[in-house]
DRENTORKOL-3810 file (N, C-alpha, C; in nm, 4 decimals):
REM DRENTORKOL-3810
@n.u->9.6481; n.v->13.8856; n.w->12.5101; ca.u->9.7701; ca.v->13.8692; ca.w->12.4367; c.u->9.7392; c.v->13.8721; c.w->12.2876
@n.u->9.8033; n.v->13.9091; n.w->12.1941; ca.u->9.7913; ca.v->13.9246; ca.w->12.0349; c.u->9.8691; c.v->13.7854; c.w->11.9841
@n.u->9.8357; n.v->13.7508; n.w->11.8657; ca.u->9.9149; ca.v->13.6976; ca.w->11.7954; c.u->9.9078; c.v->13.6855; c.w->11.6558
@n.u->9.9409; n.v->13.6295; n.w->11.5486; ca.u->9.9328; ca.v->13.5545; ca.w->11.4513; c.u->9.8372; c.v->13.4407; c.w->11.4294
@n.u->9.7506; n.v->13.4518; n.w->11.3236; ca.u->9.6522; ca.v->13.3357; ca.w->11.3406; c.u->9.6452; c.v->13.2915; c.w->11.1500
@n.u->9.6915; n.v->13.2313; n.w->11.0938; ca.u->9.6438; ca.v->13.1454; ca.w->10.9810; c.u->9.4994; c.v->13.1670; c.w->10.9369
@n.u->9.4635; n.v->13.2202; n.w->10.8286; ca.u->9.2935; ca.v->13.2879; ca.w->10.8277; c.u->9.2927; c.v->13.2545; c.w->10.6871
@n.u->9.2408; n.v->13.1659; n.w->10.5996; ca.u->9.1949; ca.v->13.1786; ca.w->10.4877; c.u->9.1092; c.v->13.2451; c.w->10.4607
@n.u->8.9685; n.v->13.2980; n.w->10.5458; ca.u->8.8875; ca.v->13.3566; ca.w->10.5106; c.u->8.7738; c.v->13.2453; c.w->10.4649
@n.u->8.7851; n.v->13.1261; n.w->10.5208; ca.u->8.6753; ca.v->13.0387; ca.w->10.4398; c.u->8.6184; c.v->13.0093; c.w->10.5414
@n.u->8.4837; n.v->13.0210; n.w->10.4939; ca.u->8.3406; ca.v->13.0035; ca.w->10.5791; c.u->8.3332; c.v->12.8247; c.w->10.6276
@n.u->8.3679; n.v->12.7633; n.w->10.5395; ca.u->8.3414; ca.v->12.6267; ca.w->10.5956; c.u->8.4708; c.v->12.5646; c.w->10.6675
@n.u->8.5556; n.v->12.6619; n.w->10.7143; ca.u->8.6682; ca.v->12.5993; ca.w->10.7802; c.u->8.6726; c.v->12.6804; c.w->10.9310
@n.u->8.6252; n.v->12.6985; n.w->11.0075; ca.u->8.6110; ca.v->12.7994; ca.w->11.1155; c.u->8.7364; c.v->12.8129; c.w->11.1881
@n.u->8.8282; n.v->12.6393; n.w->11.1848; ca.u->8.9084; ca.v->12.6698; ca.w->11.2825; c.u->9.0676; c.v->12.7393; c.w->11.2496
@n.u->9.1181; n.v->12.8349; n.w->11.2704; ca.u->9.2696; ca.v->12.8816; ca.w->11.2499; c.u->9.3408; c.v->12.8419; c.w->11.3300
@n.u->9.4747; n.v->12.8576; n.w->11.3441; ca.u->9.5800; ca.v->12.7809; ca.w->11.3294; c.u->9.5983; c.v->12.9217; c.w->11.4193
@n.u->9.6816; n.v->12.9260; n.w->11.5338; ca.u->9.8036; ca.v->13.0005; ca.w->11.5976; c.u->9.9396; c.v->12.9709; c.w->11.5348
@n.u->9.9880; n.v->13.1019; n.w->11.4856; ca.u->10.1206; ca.v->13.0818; ca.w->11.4152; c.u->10.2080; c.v->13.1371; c.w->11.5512
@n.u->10.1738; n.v->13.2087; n.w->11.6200; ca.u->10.2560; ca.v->13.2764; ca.w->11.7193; c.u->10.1702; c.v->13.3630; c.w->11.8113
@n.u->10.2637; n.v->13.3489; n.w->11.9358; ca.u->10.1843; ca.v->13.4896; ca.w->12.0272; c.u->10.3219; c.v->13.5778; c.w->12.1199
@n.u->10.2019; n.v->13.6946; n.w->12.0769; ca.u->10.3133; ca.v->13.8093; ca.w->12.1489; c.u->10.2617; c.v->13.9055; c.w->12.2598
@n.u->10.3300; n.v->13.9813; n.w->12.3591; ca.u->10.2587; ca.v->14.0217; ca.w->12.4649; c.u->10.2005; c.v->14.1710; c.w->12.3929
@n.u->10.2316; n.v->14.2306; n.w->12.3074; ca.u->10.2254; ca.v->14.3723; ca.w->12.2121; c.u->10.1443; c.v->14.3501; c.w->12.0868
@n.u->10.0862; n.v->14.4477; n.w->12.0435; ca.u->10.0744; ca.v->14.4690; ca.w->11.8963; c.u->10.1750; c.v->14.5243; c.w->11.8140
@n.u->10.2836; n.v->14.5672; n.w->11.8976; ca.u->10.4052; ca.v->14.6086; ca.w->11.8372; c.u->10.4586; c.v->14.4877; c.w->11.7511
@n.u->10.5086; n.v->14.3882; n.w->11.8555; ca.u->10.6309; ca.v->14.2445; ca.w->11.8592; c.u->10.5267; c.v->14.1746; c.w->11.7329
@n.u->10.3910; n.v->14.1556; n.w->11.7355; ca.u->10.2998; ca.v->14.1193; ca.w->11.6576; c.u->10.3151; c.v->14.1499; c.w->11.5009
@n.u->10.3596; n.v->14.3116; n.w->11.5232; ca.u->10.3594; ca.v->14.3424; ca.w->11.3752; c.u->10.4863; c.v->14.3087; c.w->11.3163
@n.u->10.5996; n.v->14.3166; n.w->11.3968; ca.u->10.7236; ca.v->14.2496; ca.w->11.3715; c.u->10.7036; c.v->14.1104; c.w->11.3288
@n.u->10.6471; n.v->13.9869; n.w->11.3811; ca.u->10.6335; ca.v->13.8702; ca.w->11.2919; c.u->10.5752; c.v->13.9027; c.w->11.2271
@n.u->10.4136; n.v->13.9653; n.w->11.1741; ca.u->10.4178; ca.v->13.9697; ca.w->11.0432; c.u->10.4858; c.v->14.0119; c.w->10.9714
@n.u->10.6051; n.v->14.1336; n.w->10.9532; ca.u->10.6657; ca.v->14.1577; ca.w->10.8731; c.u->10.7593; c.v->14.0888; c.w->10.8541
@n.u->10.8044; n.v->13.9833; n.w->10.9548; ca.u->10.9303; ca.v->13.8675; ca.w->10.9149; c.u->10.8430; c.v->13.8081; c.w->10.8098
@n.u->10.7441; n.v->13.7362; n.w->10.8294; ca.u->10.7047; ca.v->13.6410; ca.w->10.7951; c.u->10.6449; c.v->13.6627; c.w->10.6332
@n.u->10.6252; n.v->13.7605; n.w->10.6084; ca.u->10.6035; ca.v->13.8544; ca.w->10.4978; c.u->10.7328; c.v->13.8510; c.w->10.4327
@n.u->10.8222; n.v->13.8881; n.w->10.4548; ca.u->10.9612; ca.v->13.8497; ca.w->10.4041; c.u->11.0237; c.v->13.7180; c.w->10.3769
@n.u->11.0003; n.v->13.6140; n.w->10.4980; ca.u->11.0459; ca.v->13.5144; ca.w->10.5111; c.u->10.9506; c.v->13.4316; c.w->10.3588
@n.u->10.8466; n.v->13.4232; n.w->10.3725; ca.u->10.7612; ca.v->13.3835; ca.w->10.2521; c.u->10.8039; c.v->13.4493; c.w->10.1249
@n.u->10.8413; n.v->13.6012; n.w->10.1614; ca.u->10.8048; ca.v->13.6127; ca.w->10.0156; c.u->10.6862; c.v->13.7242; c.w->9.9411
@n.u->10.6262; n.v->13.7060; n.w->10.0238; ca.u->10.4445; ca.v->13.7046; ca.w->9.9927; c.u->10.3457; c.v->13.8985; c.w->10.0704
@n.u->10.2550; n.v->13.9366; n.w->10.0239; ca.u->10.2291; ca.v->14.0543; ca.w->10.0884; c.u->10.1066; c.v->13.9632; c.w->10.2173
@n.u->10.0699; n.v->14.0721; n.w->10.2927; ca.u->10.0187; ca.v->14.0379; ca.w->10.4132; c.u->9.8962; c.v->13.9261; c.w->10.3329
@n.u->9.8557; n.v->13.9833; n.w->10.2452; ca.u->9.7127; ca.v->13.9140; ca.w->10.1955; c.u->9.6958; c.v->13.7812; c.w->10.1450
@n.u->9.8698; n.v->13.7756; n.w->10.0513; ca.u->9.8726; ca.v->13.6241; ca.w->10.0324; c.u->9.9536; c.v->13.5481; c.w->10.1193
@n.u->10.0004; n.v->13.5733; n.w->10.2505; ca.u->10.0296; ca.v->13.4890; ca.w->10.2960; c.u->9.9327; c.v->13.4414; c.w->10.4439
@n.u->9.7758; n.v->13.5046; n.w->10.3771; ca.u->9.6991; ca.v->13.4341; ca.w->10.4438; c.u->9.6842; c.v->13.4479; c.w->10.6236
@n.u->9.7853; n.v->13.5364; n.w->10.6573; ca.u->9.7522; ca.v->13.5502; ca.w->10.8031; c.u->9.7416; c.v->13.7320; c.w->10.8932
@n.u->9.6649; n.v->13.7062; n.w->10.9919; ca.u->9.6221; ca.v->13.8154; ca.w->11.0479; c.u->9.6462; c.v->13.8314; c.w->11.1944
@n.u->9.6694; n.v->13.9472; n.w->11.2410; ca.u->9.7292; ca.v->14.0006; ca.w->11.3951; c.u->9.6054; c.v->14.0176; c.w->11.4515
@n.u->9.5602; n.v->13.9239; n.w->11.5669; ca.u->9.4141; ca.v->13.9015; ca.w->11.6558; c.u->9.5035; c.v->13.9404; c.w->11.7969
@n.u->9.3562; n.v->13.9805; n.w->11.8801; ca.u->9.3597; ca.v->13.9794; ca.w->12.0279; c.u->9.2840; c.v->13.8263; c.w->12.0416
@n.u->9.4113; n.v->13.7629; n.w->12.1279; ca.u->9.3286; ca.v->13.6457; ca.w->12.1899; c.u->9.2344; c.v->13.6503; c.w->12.3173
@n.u->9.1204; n.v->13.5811; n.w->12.3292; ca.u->9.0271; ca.v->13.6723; ca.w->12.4490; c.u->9.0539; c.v->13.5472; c.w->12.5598
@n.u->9.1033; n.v->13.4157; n.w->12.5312; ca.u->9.2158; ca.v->13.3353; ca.w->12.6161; c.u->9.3023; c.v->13.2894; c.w->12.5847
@n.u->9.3611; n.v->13.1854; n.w->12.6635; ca.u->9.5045; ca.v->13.1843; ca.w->12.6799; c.u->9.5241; c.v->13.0431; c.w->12.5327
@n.u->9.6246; n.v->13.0956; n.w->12.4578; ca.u->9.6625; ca.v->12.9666; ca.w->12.3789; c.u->9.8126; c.v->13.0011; c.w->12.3335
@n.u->9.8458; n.v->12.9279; n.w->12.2953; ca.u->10.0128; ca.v->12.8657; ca.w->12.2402; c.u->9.9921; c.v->12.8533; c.w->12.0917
@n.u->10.0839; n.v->12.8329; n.w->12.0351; ca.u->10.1511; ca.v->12.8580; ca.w->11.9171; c.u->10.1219; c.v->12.7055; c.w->11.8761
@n.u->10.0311; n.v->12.6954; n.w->11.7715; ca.u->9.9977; ca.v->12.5561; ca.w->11.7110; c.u->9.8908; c.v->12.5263; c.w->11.7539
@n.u->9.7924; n.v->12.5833; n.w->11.8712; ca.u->9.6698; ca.v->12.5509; ca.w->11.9046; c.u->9.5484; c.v->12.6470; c.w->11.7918
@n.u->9.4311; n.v->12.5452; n.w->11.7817; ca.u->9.3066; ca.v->12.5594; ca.w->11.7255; c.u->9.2189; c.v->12.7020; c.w->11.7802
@n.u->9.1512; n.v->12.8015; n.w->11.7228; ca.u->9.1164; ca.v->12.8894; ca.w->11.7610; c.u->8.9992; c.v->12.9290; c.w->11.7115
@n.u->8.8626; n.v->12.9277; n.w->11.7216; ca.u->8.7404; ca.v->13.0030; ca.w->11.6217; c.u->8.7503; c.v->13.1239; c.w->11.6790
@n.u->8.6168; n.v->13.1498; n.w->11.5978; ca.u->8.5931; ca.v->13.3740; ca.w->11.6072; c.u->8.5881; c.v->13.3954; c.w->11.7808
@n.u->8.4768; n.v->13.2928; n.w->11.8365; ca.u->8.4586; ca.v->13.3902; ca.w->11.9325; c.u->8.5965; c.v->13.3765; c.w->12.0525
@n.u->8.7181; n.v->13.3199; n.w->11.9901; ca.u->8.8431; ca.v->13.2976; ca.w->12.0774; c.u->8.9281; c.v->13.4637; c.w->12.0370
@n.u->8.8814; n.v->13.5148; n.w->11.9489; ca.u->8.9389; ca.v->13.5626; ca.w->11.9405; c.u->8.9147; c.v->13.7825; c.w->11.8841
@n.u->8.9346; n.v->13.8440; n.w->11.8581; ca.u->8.8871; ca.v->13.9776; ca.w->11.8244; c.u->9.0321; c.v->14.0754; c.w->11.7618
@n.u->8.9922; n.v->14.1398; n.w->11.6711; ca.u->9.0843; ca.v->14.2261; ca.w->11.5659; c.u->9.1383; c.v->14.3150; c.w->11.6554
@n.u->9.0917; n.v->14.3965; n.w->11.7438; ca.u->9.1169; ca.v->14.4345; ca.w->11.8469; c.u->9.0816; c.v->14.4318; c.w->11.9809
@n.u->9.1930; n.v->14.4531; n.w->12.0513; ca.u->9.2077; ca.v->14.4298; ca.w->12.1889; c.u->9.1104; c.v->14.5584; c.w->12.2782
@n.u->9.0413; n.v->14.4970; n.w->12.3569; ca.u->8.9470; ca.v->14.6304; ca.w->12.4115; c.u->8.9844; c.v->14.7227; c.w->12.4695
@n.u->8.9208; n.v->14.8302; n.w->12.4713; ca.u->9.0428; ca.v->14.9450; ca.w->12.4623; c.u->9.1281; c.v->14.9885; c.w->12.4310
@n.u->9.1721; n.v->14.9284; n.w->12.2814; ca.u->9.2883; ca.v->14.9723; ca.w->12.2462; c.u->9.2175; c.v->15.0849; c.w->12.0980
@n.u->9.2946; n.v->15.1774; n.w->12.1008; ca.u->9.2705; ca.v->15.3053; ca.w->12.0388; c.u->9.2807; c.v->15.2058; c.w->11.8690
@n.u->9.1341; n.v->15.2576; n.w->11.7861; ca.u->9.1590; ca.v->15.1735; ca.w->11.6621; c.u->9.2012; c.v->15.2840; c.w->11.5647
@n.u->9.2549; n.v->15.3123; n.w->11.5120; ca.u->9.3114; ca.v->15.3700; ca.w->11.3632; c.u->9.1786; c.v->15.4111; c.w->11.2842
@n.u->9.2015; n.v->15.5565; n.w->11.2741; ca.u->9.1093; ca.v->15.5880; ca.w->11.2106; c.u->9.0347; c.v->15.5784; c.w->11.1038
@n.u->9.1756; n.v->15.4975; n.w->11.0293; ca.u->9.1544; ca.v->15.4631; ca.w->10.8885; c.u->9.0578; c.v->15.3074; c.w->10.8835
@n.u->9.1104; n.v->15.2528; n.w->11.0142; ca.u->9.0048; ca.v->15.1082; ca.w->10.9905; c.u->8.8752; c.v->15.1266; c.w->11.0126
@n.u->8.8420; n.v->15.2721; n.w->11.0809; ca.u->8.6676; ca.v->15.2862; ca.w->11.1189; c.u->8.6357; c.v->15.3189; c.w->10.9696
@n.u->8.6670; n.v->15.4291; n.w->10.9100; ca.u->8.6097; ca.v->15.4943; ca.w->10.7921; c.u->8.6710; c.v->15.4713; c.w->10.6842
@n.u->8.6091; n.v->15.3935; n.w->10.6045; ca.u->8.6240; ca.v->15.3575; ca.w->10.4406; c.u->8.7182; c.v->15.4727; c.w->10.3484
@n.u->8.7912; n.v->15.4764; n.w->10.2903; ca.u->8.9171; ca.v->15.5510; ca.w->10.2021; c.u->8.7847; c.v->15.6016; c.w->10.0911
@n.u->8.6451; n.v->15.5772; n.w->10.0537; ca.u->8.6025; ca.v->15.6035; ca.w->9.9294; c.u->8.4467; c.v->15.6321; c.w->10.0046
@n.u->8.3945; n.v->15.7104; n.w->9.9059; ca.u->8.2223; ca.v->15.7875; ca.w->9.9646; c.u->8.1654; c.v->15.6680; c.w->10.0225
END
């Protein structure tokens, strides 16, 4: 399942926050773009990122890395996220 996860990006805080979960990466990208609106804010400052959860959690539960992965296996990645935009 995908969801929303709260990510500062800080090394000494491992655990994120579930903001939401959805059965798609579709419905997924839809809350971020509410929530992007609803704030205010672009994807970057409002601090959160669309994960494959690798088990089962709810909305408000604790999550580290290995709970979780950027993408879902097997799912076709965007070409643009393999190869860098610059030499």
């Amino acid at each position: 399942m995908f969801g929303l996860i709260y990510d500062t990006h800080e090394l000494d805080k491992p655990q994120k926050r579930v903001i939401s979960v959805h059965k798609s990466r579709k419905t997924a990208e839809n809350a971020l773009e509410e929530r992007m609106r609803r704030l205010g804010k672009t994807v970057e400052e409002c601090d959160t990122r669309i994960v494959w959860f690798k088990r089962k959690v709810q909305r408000g539960d604790a999550v580290i890395n290995h709970d979780f992965s950027t993408w879902k296996p097997g799912e076709k990645i965007p070409y643009g996220e393999l190869h860098p935009d610059c030499d």
